[in-house]
PQR file with spaces between the fields and no chain letter, atoms N, CA, C, O and H, PARSE charges and radii, in Angstrom:
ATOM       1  N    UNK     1       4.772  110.434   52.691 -0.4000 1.5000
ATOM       2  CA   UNK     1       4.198  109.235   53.274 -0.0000 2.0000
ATOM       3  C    UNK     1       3.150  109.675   54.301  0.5500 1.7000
ATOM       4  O    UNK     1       3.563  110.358   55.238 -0.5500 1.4000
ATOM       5  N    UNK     2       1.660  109.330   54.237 -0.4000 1.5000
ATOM       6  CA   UNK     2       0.727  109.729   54.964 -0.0000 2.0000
ATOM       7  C    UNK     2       0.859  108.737   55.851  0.5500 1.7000
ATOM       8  O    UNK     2       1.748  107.904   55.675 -0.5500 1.4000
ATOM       9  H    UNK     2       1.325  108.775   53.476  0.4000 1.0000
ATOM      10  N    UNK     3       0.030  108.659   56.916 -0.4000 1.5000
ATOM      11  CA   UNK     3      -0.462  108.085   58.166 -0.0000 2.0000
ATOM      12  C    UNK     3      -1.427  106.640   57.704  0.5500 1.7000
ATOM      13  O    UNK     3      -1.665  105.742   58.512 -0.5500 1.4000
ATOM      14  H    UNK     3      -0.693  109.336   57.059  0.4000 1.0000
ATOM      15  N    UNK     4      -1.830  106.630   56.503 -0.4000 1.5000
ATOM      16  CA   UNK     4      -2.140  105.126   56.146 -0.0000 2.0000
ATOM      17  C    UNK     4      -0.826  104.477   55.724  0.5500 1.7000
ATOM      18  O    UNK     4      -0.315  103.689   56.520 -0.5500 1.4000
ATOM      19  H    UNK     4      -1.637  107.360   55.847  0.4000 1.0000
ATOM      20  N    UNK     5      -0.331  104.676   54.770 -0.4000 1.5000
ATOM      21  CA   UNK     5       0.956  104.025   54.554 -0.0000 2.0000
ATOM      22  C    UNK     5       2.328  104.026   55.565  0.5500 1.7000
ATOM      23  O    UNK     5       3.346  103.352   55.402 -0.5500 1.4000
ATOM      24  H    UNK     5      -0.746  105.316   54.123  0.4000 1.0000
ATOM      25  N    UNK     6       2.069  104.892   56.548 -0.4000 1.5000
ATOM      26  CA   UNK     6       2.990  104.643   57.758 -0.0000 2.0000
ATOM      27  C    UNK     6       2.627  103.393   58.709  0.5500 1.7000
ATOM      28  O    UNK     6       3.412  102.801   59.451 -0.5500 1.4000
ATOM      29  H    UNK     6       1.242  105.439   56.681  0.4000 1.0000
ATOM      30  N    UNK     7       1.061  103.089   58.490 -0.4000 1.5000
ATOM      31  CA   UNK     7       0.589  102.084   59.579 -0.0000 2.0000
ATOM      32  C    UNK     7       0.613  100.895   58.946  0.5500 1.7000
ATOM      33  O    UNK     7       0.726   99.770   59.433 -0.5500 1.4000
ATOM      34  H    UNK     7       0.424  103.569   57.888  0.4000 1.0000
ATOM      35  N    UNK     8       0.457  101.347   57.427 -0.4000 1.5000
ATOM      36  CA   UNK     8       0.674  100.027   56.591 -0.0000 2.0000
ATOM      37  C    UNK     8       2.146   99.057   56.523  0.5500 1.7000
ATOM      38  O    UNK     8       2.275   97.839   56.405 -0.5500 1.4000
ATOM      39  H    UNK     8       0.365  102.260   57.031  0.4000 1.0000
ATOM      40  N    UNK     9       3.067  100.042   56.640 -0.4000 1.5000
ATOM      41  CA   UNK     9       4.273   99.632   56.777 -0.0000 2.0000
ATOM      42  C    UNK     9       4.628   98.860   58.167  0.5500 1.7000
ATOM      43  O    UNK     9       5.162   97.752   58.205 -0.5500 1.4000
ATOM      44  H    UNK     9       2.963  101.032   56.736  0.4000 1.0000
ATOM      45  N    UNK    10       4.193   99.729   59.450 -0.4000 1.5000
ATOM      46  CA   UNK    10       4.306   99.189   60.529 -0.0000 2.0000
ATOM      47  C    UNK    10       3.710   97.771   60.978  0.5500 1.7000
ATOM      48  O    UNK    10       4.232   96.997   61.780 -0.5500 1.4000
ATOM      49  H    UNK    10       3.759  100.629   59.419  0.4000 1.0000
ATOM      50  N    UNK    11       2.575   97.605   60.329 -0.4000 1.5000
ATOM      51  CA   UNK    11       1.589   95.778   60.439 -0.0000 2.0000
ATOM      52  C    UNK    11       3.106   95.310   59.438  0.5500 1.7000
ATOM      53  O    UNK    11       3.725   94.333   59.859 -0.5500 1.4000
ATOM      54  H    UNK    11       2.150   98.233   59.677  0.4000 1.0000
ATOM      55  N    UNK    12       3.569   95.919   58.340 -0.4000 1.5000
ATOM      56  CA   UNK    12       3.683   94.821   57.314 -0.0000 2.0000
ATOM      57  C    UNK    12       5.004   94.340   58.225  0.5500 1.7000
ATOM      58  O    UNK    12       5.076   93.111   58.194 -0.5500 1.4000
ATOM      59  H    UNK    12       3.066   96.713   57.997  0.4000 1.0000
ATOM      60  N    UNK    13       6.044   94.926   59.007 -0.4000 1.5000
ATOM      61  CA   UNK    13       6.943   94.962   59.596 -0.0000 2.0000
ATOM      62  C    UNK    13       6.687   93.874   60.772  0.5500 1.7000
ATOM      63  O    UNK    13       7.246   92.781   60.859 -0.5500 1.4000
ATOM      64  H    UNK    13       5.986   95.924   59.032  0.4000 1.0000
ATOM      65  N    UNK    14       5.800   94.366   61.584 -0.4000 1.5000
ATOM      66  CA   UNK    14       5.049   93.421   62.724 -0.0000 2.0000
ATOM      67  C    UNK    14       4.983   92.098   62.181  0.5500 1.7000
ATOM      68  O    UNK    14       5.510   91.186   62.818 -0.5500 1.4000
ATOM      69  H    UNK    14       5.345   95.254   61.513  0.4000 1.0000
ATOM      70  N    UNK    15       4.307   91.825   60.898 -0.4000 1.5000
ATOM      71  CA   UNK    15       3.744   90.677   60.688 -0.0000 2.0000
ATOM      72  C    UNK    15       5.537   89.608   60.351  0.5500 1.7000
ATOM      73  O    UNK    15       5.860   88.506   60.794 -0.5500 1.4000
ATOM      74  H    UNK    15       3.879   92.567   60.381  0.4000 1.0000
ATOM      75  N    UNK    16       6.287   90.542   59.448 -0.4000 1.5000
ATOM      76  CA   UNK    16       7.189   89.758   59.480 -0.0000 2.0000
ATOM      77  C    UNK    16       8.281   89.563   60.764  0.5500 1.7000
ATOM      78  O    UNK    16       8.774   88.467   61.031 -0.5500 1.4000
ATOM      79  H    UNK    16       6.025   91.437   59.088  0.4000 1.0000
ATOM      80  N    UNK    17       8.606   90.926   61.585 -0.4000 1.5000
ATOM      81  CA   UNK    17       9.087   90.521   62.608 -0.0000 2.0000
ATOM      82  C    UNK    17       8.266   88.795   63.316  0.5500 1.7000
ATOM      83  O    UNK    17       8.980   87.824   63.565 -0.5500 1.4000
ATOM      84  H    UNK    17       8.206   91.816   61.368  0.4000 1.0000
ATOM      85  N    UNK    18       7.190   88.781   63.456 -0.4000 1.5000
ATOM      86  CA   UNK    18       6.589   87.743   64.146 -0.0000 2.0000
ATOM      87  C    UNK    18       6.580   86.365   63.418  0.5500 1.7000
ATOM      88  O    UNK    18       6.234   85.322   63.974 -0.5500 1.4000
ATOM      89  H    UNK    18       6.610   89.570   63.253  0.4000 1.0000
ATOM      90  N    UNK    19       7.069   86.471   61.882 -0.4000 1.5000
ATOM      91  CA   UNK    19       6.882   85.507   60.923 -0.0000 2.0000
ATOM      92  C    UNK    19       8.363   85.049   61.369  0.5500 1.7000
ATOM      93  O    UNK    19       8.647   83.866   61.557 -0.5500 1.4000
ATOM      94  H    UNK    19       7.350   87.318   61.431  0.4000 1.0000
ATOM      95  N    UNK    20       9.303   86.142   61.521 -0.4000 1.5000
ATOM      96  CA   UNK    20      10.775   85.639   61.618 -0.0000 2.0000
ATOM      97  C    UNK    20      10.921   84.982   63.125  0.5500 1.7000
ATOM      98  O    UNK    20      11.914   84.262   63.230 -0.5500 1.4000
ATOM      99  H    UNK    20       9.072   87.103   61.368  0.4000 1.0000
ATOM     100  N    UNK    21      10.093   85.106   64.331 -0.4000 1.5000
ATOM     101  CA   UNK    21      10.069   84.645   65.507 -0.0000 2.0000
ATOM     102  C    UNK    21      10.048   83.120   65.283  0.5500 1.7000
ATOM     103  O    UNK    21      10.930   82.281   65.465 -0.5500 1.4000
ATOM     104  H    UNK    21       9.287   85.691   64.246  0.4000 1.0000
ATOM     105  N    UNK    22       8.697   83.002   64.805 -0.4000 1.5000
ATOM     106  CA   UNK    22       8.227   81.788   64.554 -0.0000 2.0000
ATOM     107  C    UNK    22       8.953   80.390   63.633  0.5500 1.7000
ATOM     108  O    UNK    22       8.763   79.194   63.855 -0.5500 1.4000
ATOM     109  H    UNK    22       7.981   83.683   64.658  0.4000 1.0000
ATOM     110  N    UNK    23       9.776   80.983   62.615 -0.4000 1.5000
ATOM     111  CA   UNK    23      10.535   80.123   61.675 -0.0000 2.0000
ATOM     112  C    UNK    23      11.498   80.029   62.220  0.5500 1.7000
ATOM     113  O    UNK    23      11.826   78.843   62.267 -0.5500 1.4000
ATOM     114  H    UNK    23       9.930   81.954   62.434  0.4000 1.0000
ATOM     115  N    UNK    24      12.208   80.686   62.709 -0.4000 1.5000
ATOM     116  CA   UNK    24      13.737   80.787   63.526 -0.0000 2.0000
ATOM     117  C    UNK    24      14.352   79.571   64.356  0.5500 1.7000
ATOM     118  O    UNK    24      15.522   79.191   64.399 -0.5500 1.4000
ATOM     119  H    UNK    24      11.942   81.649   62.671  0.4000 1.0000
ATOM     120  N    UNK    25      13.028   78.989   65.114 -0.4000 1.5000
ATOM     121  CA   UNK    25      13.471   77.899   66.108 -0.0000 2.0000
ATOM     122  C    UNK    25      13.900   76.890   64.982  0.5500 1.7000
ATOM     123  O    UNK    25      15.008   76.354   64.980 -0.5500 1.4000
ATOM     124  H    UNK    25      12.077   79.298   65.079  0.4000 1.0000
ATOM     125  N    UNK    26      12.708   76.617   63.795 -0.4000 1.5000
ATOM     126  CA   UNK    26      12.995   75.486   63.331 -0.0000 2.0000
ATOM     127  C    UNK    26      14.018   75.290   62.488  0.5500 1.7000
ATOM     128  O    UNK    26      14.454   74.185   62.166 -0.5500 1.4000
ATOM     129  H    UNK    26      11.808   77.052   63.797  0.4000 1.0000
ATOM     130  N    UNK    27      14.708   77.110   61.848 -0.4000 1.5000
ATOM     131  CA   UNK    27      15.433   76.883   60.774 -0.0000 2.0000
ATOM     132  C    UNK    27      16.691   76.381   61.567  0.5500 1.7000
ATOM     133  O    UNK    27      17.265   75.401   61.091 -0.5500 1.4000
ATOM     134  H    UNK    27      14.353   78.008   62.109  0.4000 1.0000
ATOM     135  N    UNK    28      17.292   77.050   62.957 -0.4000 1.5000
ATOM     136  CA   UNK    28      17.751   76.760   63.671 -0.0000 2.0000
ATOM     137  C    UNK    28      18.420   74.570   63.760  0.5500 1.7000
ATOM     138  O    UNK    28      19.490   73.981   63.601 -0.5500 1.4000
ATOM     139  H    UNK    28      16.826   77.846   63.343  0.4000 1.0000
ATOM     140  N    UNK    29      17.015   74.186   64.089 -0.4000 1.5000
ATOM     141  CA   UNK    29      16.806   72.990   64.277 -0.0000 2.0000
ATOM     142  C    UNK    29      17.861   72.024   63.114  0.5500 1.7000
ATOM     143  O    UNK    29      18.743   71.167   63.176 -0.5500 1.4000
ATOM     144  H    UNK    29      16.146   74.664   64.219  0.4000 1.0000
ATOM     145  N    UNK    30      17.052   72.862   62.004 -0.4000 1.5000
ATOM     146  CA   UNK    30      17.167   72.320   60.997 -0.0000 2.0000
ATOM     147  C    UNK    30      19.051   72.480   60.882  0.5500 1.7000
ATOM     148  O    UNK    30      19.746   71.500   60.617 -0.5500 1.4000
ATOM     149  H    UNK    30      16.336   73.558   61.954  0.4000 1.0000
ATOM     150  N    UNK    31      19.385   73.272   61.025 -0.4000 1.5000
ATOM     151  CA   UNK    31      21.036   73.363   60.775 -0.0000 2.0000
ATOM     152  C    UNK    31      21.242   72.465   61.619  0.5500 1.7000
ATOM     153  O    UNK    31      21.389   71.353   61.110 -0.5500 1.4000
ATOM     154  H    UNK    31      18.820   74.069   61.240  0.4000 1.0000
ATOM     155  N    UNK    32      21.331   72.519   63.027 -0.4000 1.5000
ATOM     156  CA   UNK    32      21.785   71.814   63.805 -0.0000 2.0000
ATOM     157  C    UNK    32      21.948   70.711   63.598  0.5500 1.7000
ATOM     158  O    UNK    32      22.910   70.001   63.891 -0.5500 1.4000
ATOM     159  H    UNK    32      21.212   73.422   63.441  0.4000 1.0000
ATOM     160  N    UNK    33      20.578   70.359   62.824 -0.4000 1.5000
ATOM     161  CA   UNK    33      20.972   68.507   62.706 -0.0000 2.0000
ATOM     162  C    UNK    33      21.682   68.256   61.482  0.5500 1.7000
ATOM     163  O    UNK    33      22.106   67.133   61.206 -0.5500 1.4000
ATOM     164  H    UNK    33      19.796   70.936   62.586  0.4000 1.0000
ATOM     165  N    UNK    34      21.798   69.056   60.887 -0.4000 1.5000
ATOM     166  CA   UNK    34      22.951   68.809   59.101 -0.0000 2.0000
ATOM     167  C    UNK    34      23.753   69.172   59.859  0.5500 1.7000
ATOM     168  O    UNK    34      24.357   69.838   59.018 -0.5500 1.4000
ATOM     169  H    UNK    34      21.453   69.967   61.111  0.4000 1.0000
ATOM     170  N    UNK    35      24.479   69.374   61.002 -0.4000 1.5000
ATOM     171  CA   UNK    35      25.986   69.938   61.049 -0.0000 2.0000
ATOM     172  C    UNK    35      25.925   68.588   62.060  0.5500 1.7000
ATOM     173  O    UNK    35      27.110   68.304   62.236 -0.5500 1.4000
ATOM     174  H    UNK    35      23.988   68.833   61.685  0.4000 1.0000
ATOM     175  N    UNK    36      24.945   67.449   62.943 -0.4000 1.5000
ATOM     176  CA   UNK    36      25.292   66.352   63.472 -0.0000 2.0000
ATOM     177  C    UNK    36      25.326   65.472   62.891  0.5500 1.7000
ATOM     178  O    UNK    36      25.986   64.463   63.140 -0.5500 1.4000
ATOM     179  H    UNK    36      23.982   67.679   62.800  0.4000 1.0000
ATOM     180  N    UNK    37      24.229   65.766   61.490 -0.4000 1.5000
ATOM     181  CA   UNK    37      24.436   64.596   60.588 -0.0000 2.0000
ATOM     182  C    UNK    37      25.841   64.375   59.591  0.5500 1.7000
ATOM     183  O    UNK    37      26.012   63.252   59.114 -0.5500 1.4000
ATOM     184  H    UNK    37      23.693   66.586   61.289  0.4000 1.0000
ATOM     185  N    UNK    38      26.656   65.271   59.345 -0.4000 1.5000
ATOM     186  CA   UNK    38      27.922   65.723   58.712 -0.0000 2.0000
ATOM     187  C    UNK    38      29.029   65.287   59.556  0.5500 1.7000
ATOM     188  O    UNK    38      30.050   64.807   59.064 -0.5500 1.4000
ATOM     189  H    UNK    38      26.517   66.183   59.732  0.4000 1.0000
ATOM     190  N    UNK    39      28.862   65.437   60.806 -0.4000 1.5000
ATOM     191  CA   UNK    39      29.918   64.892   61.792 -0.0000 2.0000
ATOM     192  C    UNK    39      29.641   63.585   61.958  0.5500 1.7000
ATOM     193  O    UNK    39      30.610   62.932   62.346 -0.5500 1.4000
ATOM     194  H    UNK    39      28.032   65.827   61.206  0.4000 1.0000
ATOM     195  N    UNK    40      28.278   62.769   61.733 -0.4000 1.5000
ATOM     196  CA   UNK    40      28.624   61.642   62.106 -0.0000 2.0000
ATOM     197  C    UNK    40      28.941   60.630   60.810  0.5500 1.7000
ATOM     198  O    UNK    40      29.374   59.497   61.023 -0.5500 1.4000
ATOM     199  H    UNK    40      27.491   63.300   61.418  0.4000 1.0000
ATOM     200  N    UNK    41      28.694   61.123   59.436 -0.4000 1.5000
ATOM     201  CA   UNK    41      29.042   60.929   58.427 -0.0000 2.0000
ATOM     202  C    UNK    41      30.933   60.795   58.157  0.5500 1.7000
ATOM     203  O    UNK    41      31.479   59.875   57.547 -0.5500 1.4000
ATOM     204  H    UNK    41      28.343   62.043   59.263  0.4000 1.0000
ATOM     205  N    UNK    42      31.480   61.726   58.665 -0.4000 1.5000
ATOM     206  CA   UNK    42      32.634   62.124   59.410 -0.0000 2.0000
ATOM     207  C    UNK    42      33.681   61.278   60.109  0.5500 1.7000
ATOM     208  O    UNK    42      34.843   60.996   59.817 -0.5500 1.4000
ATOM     209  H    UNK    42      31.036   62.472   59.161  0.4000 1.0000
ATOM     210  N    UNK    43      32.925   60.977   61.087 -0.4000 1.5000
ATOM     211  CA   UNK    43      33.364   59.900   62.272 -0.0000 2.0000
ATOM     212  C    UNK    43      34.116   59.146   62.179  0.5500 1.7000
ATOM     213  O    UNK    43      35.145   59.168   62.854 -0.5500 1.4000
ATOM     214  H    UNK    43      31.981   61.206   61.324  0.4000 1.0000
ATOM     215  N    UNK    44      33.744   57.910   60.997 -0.4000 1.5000
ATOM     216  CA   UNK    44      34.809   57.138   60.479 -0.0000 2.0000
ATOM     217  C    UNK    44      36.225   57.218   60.144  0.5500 1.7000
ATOM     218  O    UNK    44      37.283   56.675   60.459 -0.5500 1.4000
ATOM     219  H    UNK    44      32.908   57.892   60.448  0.4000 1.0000
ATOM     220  N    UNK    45      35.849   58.002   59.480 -0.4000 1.5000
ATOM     221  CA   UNK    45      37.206   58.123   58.541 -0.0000 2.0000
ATOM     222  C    UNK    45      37.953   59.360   59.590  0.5500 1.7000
ATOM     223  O    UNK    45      39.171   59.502   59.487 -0.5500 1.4000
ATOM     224  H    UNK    45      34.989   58.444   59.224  0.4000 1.0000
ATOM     225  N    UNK    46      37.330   60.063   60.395 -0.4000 1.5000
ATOM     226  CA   UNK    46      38.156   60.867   61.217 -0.0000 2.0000
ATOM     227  C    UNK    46      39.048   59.659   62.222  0.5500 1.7000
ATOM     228  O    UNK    46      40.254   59.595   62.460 -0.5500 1.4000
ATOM     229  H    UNK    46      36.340   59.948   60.479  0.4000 1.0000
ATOM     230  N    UNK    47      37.749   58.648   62.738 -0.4000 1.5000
ATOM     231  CA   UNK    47      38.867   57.901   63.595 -0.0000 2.0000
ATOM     232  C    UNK    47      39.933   57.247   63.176  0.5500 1.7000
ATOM     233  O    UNK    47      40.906   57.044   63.902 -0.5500 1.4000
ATOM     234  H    UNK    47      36.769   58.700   62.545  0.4000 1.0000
ATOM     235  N    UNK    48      39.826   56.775   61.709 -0.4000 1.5000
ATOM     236  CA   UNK    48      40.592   55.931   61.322 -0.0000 2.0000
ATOM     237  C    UNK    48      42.090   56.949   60.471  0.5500 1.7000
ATOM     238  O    UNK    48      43.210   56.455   60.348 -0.5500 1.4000
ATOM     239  H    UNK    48      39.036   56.940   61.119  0.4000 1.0000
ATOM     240  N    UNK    49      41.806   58.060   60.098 -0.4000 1.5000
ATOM     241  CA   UNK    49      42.619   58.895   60.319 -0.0000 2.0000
ATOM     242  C    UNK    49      43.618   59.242   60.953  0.5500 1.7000
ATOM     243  O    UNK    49      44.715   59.653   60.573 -0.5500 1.4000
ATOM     244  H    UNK    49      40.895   58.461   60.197  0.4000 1.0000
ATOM     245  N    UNK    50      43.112   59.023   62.150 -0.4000 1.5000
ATOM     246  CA   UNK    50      43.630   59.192   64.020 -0.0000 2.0000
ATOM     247  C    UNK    50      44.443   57.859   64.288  0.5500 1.7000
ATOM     248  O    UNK    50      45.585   57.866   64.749 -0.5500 1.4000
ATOM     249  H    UNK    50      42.221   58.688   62.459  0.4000 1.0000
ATOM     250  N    UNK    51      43.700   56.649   63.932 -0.4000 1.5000
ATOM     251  CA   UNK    51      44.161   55.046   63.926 -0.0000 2.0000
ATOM     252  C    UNK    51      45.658   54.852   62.897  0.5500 1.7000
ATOM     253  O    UNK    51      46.617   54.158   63.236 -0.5500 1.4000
ATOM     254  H    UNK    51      42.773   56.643   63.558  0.4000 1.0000
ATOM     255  N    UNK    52      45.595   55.391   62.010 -0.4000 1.5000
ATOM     256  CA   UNK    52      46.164   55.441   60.932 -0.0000 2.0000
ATOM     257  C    UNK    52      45.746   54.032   59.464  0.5500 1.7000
ATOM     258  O    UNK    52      46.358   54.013   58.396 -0.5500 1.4000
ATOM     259  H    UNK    52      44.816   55.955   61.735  0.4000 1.0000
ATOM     260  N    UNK    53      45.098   53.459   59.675 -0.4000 1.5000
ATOM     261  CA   UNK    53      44.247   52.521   59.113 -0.0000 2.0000
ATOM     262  C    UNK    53      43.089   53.454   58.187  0.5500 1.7000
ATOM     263  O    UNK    53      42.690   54.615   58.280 -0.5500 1.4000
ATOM     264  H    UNK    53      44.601   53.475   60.542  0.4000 1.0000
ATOM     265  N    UNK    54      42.784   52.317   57.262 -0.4000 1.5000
ATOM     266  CA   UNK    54      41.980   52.936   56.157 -0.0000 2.0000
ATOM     267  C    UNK    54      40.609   53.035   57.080  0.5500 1.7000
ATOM     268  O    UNK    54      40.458   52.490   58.173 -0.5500 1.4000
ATOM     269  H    UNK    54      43.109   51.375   57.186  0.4000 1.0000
ATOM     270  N    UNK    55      39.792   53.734   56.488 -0.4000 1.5000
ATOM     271  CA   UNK    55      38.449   53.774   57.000 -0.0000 2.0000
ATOM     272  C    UNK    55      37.270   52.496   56.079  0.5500 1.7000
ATOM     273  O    UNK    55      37.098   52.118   54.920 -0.5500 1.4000
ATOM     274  H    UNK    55      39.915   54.176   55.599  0.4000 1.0000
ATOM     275  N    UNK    56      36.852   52.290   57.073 -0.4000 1.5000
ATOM     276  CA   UNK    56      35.698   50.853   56.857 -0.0000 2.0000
ATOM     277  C    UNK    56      34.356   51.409   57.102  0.5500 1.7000
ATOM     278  O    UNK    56      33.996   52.146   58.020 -0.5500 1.4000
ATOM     279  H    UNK    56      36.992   52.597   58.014  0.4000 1.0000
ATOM     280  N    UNK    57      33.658   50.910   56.085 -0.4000 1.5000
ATOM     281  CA   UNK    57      31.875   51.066   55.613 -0.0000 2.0000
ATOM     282  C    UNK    57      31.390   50.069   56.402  0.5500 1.7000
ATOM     283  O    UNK    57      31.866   48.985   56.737 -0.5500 1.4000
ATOM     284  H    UNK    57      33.951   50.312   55.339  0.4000 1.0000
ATOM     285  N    UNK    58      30.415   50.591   56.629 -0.4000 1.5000
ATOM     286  CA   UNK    58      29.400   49.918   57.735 -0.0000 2.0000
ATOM     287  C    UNK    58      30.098   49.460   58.824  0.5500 1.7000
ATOM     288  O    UNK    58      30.115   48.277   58.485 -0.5500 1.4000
ATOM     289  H    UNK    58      30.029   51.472   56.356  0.4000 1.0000
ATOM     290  N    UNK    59      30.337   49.467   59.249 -0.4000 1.5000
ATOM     291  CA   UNK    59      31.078   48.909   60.816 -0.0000 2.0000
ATOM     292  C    UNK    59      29.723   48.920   62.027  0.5500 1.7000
ATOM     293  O    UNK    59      29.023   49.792   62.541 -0.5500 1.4000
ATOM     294  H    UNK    59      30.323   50.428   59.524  0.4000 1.0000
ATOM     295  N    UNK    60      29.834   47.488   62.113 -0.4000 1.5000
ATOM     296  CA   UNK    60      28.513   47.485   63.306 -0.0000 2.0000
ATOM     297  C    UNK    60      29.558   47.236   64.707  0.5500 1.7000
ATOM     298  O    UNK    60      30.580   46.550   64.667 -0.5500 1.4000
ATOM     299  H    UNK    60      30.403   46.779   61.696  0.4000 1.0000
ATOM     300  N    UNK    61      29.314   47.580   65.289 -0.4000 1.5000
ATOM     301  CA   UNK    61      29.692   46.867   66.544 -0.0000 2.0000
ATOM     302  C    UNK    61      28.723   46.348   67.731  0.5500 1.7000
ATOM     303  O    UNK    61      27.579   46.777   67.583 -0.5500 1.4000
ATOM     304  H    UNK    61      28.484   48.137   65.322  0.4000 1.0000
ATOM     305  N    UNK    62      28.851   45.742   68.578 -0.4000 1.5000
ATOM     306  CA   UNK    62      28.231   44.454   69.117 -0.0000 2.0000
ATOM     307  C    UNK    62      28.608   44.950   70.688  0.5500 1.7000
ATOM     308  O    UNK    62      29.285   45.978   70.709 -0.5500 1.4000
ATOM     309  H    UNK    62      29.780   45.393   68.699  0.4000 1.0000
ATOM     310  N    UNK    63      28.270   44.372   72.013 -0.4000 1.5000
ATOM     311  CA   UNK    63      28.316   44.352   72.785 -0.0000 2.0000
ATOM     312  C    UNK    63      29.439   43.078   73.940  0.5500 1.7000
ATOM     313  O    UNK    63      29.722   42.939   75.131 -0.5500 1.4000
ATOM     314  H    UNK    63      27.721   43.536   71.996  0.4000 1.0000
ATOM     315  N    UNK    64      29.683   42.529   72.840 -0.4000 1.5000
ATOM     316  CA   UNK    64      30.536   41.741   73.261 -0.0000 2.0000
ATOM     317  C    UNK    64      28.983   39.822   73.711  0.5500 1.7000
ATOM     318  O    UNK    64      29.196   38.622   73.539 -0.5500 1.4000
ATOM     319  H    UNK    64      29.454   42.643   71.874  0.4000 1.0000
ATOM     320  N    UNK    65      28.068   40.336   74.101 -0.4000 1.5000
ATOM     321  CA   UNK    65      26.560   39.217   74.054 -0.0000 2.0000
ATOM     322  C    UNK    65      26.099   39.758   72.710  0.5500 1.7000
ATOM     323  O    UNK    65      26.301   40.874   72.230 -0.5500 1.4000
ATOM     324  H    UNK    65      27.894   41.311   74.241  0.4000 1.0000
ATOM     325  N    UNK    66      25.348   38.590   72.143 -0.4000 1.5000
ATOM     326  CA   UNK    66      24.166   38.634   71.580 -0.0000 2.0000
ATOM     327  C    UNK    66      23.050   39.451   71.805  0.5500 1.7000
ATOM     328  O    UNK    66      23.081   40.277   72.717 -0.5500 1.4000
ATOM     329  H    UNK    66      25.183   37.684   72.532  0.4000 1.0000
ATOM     330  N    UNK    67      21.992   39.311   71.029 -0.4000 1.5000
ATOM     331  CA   UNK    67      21.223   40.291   71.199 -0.0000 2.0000
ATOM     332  C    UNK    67      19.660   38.818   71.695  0.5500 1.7000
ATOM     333  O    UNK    67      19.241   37.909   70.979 -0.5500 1.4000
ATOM     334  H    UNK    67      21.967   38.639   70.289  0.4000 1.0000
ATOM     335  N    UNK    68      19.311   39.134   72.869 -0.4000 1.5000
ATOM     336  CA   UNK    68      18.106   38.051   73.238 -0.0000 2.0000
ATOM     337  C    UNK    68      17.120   38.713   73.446  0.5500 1.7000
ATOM     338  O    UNK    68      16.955   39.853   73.880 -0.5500 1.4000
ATOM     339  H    UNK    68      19.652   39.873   73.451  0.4000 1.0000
ATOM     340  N    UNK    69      16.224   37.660   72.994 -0.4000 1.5000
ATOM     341  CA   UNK    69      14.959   38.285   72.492 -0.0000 2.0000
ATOM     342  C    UNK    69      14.456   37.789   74.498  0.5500 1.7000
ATOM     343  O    UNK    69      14.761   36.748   75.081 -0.5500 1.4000
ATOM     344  H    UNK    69      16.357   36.734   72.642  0.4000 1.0000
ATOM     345  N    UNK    70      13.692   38.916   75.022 -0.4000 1.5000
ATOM     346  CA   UNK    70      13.144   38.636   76.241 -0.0000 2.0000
ATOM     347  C    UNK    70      11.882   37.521   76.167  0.5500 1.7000
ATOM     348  O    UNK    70      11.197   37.336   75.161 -0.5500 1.4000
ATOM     349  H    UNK    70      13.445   39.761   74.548  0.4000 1.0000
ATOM     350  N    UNK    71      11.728   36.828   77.431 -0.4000 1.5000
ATOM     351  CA   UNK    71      10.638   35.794   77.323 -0.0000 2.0000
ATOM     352  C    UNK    71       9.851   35.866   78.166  0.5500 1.7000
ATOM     353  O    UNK    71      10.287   36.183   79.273 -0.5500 1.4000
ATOM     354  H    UNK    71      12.285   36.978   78.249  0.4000 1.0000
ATOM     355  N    UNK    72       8.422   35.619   78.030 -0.4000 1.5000
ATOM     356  CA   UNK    72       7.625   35.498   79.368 -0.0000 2.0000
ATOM     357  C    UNK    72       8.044   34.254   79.917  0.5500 1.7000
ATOM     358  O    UNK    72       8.539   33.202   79.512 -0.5500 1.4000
ATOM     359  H    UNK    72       8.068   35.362   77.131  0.4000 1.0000
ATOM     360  N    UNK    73       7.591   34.856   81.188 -0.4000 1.5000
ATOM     361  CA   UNK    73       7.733   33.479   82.431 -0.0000 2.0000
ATOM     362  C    UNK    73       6.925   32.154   82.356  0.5500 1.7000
ATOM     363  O    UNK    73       7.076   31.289   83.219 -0.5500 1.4000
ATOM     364  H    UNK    73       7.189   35.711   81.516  0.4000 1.0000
């Protein structure tokens, strides 16, 4: 291995060390939110698990008020 193909190796190394810097945050990102989106997919049927009751689709819940639309003065 000569001194061109030693330097060639070293950029090709550089370039991906810096390629792997750069993708990392997002692949990162990217898990993170499939492992919040999985838990909240989850949720239900974990609580109702816990409840001992079947688990229920769509469940909205409310605030106990309505929802009002604000008005000018």
């Amino acid at each position: 291995m000569d001194t061109t193909q030693l330097q060639g190796l070293i950029g090709m190394l550089a370039v991906l060390g810096l390629l792997a810097l750069v993708a990392l945050p997002a692949i990162i990102g990217v898990v993170h939110d499939r492992r919040i989106d999985r838990q909240l997919r989850e949720a239900p049927a974990r609580t109702a698990a816990r409840d001992g009751a079947a688990p229920e689709r769509h469940v909205r819940t409310t605030s106990g008020h309505g929802h009002r639309a604000a008005r000018a003065a």
